[in-house]
N, C-alpha and C positions, 0 to 999 in steps of 0.2 A: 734494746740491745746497744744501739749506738745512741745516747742519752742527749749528745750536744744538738743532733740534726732534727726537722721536723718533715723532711721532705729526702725522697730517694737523692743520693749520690753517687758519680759513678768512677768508680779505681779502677786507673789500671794497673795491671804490676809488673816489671819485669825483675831479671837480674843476669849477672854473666853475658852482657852483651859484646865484651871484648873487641870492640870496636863497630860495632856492626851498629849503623843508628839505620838502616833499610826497615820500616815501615810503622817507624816510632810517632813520625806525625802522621800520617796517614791515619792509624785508627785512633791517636786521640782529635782528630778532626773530624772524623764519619762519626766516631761515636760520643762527639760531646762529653769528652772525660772531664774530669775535676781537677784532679789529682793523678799524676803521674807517680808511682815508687818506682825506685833503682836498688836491687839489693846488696849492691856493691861489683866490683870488678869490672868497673867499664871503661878502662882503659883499653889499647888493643895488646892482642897478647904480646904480636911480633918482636923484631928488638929491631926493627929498621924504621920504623914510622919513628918519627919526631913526637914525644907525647908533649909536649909547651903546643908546637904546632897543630896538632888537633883537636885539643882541648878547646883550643885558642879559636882557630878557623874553621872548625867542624861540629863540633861537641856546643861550643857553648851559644854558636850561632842557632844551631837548632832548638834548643831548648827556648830560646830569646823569641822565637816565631811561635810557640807552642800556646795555645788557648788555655793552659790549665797550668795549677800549680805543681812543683816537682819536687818530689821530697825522696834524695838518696843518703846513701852511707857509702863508705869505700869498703873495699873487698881487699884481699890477700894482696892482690895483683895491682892495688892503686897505688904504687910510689907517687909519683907525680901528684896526684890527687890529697894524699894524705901531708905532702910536705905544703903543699899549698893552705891546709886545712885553718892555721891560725887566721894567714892575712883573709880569706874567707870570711872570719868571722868577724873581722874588722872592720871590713867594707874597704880591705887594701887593694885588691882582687877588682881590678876595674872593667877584667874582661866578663866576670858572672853576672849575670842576671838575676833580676830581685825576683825572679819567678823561682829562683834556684836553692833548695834548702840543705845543705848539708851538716848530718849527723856523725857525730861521735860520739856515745853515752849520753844521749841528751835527749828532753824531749820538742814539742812544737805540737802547737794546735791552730790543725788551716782548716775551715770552712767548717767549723765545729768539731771535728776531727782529731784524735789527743793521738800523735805519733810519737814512737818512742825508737831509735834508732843505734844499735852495737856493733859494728864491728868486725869482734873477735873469733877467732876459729881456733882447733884444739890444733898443738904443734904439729907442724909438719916436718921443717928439717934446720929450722932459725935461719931460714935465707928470704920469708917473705915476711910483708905488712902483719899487723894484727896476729901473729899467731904465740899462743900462752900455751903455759903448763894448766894441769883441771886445776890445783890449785889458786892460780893467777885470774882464772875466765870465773871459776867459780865467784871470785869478790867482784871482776866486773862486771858482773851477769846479778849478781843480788843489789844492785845499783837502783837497780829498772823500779819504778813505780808501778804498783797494785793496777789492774784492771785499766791498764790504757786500750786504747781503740785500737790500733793498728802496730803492735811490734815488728819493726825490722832488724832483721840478722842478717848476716853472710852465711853464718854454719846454721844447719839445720841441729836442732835440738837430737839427742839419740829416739831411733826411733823402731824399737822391737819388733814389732806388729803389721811395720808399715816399709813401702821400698825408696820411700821420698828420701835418705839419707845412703842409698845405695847406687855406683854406678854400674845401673843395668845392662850399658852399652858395654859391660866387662863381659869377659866369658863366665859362667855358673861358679867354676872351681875360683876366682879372682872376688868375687862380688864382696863385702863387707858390709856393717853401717859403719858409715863414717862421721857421724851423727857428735855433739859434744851432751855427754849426760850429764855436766853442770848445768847447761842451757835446761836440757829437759827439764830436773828438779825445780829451776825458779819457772819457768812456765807454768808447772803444775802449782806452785806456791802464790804467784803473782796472778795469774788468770785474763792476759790480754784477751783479749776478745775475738780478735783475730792474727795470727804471725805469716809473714811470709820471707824465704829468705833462698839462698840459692847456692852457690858453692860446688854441690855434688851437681854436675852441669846433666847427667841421662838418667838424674834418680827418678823416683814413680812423680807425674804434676799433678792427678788428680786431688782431689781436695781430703784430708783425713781429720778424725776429730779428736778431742781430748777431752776428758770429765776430769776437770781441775777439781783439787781439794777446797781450793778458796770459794765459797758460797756455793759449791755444787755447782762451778760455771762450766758451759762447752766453749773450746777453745778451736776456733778454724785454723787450720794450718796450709798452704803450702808453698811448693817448687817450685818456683817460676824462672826457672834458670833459663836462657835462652838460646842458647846453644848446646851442640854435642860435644864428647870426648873429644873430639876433632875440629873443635871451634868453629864449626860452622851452622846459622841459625837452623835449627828443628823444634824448637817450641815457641807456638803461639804466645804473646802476648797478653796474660792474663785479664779478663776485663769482669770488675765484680759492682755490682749492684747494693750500694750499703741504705738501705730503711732504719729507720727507726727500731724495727721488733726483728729485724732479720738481714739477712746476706743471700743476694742469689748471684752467683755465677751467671754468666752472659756467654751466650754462643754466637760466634761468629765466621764468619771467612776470612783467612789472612793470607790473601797471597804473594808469599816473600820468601820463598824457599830459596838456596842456593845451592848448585850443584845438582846435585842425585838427590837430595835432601828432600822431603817433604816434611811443610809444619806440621803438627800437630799437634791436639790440644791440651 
């Protein structure tokens, strides 16, 4: 399944942390991760945090302590993040960390690992990062190379059958997908191996599958969004187990609830 490794690896994943780095090292320290994903949006929401100042002081200090490599994208919400994005790739950017890998349309292969990282999301209102007409996502989105390892997105591909592009924490008559069905078509064309991506912050996290057209492949998919409708964390930190011939999800205890909140899985 995963062709480049001969030996188990361990991902964690999150996304939508919006400021919240509360127990980011912690389980990739207990659990000997690898590899960190961010699925984008990791700025904080508010409009009174300085984001230079915690990117700078907070953000990038942490990731610099972390034992494993970090592979994100910016989300809707990363101004900051996305204007920073060139001197990044220059090595302008003297506060990041080489442990730090930041995606826009691009790929990277860490620890034999082929990531491929987007972006984009289906319009909202033209007032945020990344977001296209289906026209516009659909050419960014056929971009992506056949069968890479780990696809990350911000928007979750549409997803009919499934409540991971839904937010649940809506009332019944409110719920949508909100899903982008360009995404979905090159998923099902391109056949990564696994996607995870976030955006819809109380859609369904467990894990769903896809029988891609491309070789008859299954495609793992999901939410690892990290917070609620309400920005505050409720989902665990996704921790997956990458073999050779397989993928298994990792159970554990996280405890970093705030508020009334309890994580869950």
């Amino acid at each position: 399944m995963f062709e480049g490794i001969n030996n188990p690896l361990i991902l964690a994943a999150t996304s939508d942390i919006h400021g919240h780095l509360e127990g980011i090292q912690e389980v990739c320290f207990s659990r000997n991760v690898d590899i960190l994903v961010i699925a984008g949006d990791i700025e904080p929401a508010d409009l009174f945090t300085s984001k230079p100042y915690w990117f700078e002081r907070k953000f990038f200090p942490l990731i610099s302590k972390l034992n494993c490599e970090v592979v994100a994208i910016p989300g809707n919400h990363d101004f900051y993040l996305s204007s920073k994005y060139k001197a990044i790739k220059r090595g302008e950017y003297s506060r990041v960390p080489k442990n730090f890998h930041l995606l826009i349309d691009e790929e990277v292969t860490i620890k034999g690992i082929r990531f491929y990282g987007t972006p984009w999301v289906p319009y909202i209102n033209g007032r945020w990062c990344f977001e296209a007409d289906d026209e516009d996502l659909a050419d960014r989105f056929l971009q992506m190379p056949a069968r890479v390892d780990v696809l990350i997105t911000h928007s979750p591909p549409l997803m009919k059958y499934h409540e991971a592009d839904m937010s649940l924490d809506y009332p019944p008559e409110y719920r949508r997908h909100f899903g982008s069905n360009s995404l979905a078509r090159v998923i099902d064309a391109k056949a990564p191996r696994m996607v995870v991506f976030g955006h819809i912050h109380s859609g369904n996290h467990r894990c769903t599958t896809l029988h891609a057209n491309l070789e008859n492949s299954i495609v793992h998919m999901w939410n690892v969004s990290r917070v609620n409708e309400e920005y505050n964390i409720a989902y665990k930190i996704k921790l997956l187990e990458l073999n050779p011939n397989s993928i298994r999800e990792m159970s554990f205890n996280e405890p970093f609830p705030t508020g009334k909140d309890k994580v869950v899985g």
